[in-house]
N, C-alpha and C positions, 0 to 999 in steps of 0.2 A: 383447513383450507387446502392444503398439500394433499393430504387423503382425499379428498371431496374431487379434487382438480382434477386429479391424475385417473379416478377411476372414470371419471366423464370422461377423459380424453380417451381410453382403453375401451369403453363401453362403444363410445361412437366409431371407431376403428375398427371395433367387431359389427358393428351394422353395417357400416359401407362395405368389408370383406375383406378389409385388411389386419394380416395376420400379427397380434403383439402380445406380450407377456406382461401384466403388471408386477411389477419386481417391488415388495414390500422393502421398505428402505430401513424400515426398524428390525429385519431380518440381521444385516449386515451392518451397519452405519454405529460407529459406539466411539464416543470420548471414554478419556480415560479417569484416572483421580482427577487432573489436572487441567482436568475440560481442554484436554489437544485431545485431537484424534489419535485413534488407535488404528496405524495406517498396516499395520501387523494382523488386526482382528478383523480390519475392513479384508483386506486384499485376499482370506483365508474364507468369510465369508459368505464374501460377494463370489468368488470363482466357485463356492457348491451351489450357489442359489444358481449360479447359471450353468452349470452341470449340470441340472434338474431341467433343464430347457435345451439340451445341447441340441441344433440345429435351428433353432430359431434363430430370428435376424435382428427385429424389432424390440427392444424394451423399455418400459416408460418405469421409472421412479420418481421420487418426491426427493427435494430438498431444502437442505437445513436442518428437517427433523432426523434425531437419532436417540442415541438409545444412553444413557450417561453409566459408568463404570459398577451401579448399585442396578442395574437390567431396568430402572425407569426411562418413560419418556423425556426426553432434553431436547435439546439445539445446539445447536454449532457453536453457539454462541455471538458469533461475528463472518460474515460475506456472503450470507445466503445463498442462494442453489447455486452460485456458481462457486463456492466453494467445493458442497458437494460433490459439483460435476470433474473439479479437478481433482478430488480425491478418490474418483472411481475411476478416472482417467490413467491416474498415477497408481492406482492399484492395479489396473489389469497393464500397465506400460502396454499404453494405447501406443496407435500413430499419431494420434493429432488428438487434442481435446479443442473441441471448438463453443465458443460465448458467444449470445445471439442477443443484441443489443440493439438500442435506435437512435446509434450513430457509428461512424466509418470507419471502427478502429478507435485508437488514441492519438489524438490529435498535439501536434505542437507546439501549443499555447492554450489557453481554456477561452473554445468558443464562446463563451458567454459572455466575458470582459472583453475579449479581444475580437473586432472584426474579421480580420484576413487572417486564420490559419488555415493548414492544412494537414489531412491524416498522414502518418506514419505506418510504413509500409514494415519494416522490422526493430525489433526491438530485443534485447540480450534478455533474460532473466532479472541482472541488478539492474538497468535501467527501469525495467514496467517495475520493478518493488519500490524501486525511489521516485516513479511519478504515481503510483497508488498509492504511499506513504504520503506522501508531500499533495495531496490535493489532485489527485486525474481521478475523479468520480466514476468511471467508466469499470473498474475494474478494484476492488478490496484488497488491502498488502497482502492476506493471508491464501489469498486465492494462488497467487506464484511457486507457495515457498512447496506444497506437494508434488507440481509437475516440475521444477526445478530439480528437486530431490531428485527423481526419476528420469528426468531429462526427456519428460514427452513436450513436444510444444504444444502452445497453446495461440489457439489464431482469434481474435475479437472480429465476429462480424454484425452486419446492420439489418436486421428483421426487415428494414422496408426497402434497402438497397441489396439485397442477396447480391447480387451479382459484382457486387462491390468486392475488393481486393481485401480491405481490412488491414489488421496489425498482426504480423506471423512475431509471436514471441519465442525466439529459443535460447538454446546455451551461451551462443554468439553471435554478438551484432553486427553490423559491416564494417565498422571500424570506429577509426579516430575521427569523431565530429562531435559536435554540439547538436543533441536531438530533440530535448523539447524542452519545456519550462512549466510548472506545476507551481502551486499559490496554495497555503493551508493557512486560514484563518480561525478567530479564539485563540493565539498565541498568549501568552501572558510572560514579562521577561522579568526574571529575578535577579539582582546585583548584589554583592555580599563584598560590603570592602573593608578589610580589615588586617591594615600593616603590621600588627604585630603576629597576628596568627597563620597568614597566608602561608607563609616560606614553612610554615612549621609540619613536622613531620607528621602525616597521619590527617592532616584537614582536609582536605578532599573528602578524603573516604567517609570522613567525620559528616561532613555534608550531603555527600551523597545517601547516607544512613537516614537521614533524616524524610526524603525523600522514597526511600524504602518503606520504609514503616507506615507512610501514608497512601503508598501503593500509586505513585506517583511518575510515569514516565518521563525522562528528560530528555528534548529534542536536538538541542543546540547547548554546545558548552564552549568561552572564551576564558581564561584567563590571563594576568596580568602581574607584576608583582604586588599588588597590593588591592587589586580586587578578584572575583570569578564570576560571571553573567551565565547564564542560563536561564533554557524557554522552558515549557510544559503548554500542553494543550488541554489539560485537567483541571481547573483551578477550584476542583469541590473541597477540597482540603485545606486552600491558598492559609487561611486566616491561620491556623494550626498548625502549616510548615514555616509561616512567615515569625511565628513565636518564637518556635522552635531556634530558627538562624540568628535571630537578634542576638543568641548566647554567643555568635562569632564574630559578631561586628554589626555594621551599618547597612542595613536592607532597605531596598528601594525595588517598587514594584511600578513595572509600565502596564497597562490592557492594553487589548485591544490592538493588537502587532499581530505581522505574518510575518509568517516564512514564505521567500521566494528563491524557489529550487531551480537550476538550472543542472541540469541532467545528459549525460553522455558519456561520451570516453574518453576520457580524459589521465594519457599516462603520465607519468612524472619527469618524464624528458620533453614531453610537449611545449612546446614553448608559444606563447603567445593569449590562450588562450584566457587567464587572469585579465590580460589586461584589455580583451573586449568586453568581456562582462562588465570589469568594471567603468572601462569608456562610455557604453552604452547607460551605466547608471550614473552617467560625474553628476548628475541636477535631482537624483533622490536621496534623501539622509538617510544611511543606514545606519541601523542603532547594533547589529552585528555581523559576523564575517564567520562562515565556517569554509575552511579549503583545505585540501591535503589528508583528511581521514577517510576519502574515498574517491578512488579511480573514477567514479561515476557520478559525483553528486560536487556543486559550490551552491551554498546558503546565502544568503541573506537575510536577515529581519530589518523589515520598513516597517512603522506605521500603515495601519490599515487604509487609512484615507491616503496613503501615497501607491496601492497596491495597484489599483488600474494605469498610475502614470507609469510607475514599472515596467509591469507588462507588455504598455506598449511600445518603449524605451528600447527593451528585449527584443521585442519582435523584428522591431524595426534595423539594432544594432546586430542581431545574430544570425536573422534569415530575411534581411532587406524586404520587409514587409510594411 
């Protein structure tokens, strides 16, 4: 589809008389063992394939397709061509990598649960990672972490509102605020309680090993003296990790829960800003609390059928909406 797309667009571009280069993407584009990009073998080249064009302006490639570390055809694996685009972006350290989308940026709430948002005009690098992480559909976690690296920004704009301002993502954001709120659902929340082993040396790890093996990420982690809760968004494994944990105590599995992310900048002398989130939440139960392992991120896990009252709890408490 990518091949097929790209040469129609290039074919019809040479009829009307407009000058462009089809830039074979399997040229340059190559994962490595480890199916991450090879932002080394891209940036080396992608800069001969355009050396071979030097004075042209126009170039059209394909993405997502590439070439995997054994010289076959692969994929990216995960964030389609806009991944791509930010990994040629970040290879030749563009001025700007720009995403052409149909809608205005990333917005402050997820329009589709919530009535009244509004787009966000900038955003840091770890803010857009922790609303692409945490549920902002508009843009893939993996898409950041290449123009980040590189430090090009990256601007989200709206295919049907071009003239729209969009979301300018760069190094640094405007400041200390509260900028948006992000919802990822299929949560699944694990509890492992067991007083005699908790305090004991080595069980974490013990725990987390287990979760290793199954290739299992983990989202949200609380502990306690006598228990540890943690999320995954994975649960293909659930029945085989949940065996597994029994060896450490009492497991208890909730479905069916989100994460809801409230996102910003948030320094550790800030004061105040704990106890909007949590004022604007006093009437939803939450089943956990993640705060303080990032400048830029407070968690919550609700129940999924309390996710929309949330949201608009949030909106209403954070940006009087």
């Amino acid at each position: 589809g990518e091949l097929l797309s790209t040469a129609l667009e290039h074919y019809y571009l040479e009829e009307i008389g407009v000058d462009s280069v089809l830039l074979p993407a399997l040229n340059f584009m190559r994962i490595d063992e480890n199916d991450e990009p090879d932002l080394g073998f891209i940036e080396e080249n992608l800069r001969a394939e355009l050396k071979k064009n030097a004075g042209r302006k126009l170039f059209i490639t394909q993405g997502y397709i590439c070439r995997n570390a054994f010289g076959e055809v692969d994929n990216l694996k995960r964030g389609g061509s806009d991944y791509t685009a930010t990994l040629i972006g970040a290879a030749l350290r563009s001025e700007e990598i720009q995403i052409w989308t149909d809608i205005d940026g990333m917005h402050n709430n997820d329009p589709r649960v919530v009535d009244k948002t509004f787009p966000i005009t900038e955003l840091s690098f770890d803010e857009a990672a922790e609303l692409a992480y945490f549920g902002a559909k508009i843009l893939h976690p993996t898409c950041v972490l290449p123009a980040q690296k590189r430090k090009v920004p990256v601007r989200l704009l709206n295919t049907m509102e071009p003239k729209a301002k969009g979301t300018l993502i760069a190094e640094k954001g405007p400041g200390d605020r509260i900028t948006a709120i992000a919802a990822k659902d299929g949560i699944t929340a694990i509890n492992i309680r067991s007083g005699r082993m908790l305090l004991a040396y080595g069980f974490l790890r013990n725990v987390f090993e287990v979760f290793e093996r199954y290739k299992t990420p983990i989202d949200m982690i609380t502990t306690s003296e006598v228990a540890v809760s943690l999320t995954i968004d994975n649960a293909k494994n659930l029945d085989a990790i949940v065996r597994e944990l029994n060896a450490f105590g009492t497991v208890e599995v909730d479905k069916d829960q989100t994460i809801v992310c409230i996102v910003g900048s948030f320094s550790a002398e800030k004061q105040g800003v704990a106890g909007k989130i949590f004022d604007a939440l006093r009437n939803i139960p939450l089943r956990m609390i993640s705060y303080g392992g990032s400048e830029n991120n407070v968690s919550v896990l609700v129940d999924t059928k309390h996710k929309r009252e949330a949201l608009v709890a949030l909106n209403k408490g954070l940006f009087n909406l």
